[in-house]
N, C-alpha and C positions, 0 to 999 in steps of 0.2 A: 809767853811774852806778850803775844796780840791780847790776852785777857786784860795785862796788868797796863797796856796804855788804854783798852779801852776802858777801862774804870777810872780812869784818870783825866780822859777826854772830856771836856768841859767846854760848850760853847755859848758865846753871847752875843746878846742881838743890839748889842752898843757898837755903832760905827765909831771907830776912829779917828780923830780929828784929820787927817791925811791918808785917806783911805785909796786916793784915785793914785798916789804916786804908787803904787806897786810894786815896781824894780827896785825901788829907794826900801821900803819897807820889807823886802824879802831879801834884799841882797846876802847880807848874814849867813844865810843859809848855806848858799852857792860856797862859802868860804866854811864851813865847816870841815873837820876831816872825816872821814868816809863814816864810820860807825854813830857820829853822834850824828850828821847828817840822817843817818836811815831812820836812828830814831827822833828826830825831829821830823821830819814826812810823815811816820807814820802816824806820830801824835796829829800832827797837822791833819790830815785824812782823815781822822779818826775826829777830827773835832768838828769838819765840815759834815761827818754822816751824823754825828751826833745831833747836831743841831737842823737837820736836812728830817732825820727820823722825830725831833723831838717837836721841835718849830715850825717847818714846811707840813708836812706831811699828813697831819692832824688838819692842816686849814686848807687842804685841797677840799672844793667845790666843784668844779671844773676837771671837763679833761684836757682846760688849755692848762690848767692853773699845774696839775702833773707835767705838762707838756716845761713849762716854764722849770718844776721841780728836778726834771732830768738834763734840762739844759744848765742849771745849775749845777750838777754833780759831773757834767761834761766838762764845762769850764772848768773848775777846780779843779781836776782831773790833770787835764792840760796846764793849768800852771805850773801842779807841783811835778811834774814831769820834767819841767824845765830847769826846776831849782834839782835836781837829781844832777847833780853835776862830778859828783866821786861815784856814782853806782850805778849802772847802766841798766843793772835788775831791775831797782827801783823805776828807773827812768819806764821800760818798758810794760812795767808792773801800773801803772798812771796813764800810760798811753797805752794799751791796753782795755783797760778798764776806760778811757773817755771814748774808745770806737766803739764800744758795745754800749755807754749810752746813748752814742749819735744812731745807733742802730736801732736803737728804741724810739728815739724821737722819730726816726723817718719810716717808720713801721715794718723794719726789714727782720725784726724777730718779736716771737709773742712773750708773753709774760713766762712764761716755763723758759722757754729759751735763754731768757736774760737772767731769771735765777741760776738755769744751770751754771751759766758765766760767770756770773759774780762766784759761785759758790768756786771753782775752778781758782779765777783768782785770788780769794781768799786762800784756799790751801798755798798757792805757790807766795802771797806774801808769808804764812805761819812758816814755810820752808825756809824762806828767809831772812826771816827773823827768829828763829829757832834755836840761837847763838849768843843772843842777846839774854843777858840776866837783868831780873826785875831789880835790881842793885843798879847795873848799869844805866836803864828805864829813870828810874829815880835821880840817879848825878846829873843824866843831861837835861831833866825838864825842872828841877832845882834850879839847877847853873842858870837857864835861860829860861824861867818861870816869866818874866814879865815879855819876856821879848817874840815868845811861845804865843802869847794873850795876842799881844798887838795886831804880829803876825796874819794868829787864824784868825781874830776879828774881820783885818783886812783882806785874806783871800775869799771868808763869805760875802761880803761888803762887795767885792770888785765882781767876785762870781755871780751874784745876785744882778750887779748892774750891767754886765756884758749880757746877760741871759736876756736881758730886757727886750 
């Protein structure tokens, strides 16, 4: 299931014309019912690494400009935590994942350390998500394909500008 969102995960570097109201543009979410909610996070997550791996990450210079790349994937992190409002997994699965990037930023683990973690929570999302049929994958980023875009447009957008 984690394969077939991430093949699906698609991000762009077009801010949205209303990118700062944030609560306005994610609410949606928060009212989803429990299973389409997990698979919109995780689309969502999966579109901020996308974009984090494919746009960031190539134009680091710098080891502030990492520094700025991890506080970005911190933010997002914390947001989509918040919008986990039917899944507590999820919720801890997102907060989780943004204290071990603030642990990166403040140099309280090395680069092995933070892959072992990520690698950790990745398994406990594929446990997760493990239930989920790529049928399923498919009805809810169809049904809310535009609103999917908008969305992750604006949690890069807002996470980028908070990282600042």
């Amino acid at each position: 299931m984690l394969l077939v969102l991430m093949q699906a995960a698609v991000a762009s570097d077009d801010a949205p014309e209303n990118f700062e109201n944030w609560a306005v543009n994610s609410a949606w979410v928060k009212e989803l019912p429990a299973l389409q909610q997990q698979i919109v996070l995780i689309s969502l997550g999966l579109g901020v690494s996308t974009h984090i791996d494919s746009e960031l990450i190539p134009a680091i210079k710098s080891k502030n400009d990492m520094q700025w790349i991890l506080k970005v994937a911190a933010t997002s992190n914390v947001m989509l935590a918040r919008l986990a409002t039917r899944s507590e997994g999820f919720r801890s699965i997102f907060d989780e994942r943004s204290k071990i990037y603030l642990q990166a930023i403040n140099g309280r683990i090395d680069a092995n350390e933070f892959e072992r973690e990520m690698a950790n929570i990745n398994l406990k999302i594929e446990r997760a998500t493990e239930q989920i049929t790529p049928q399923q994958v498919a009805q809810v980023r169809s049904q809310y394909r535009a609103r999917l875009q908008d969305t992750e447009m604006a949690l890069i957008a807002f996470a980028k500008l908070r990282a600042e």
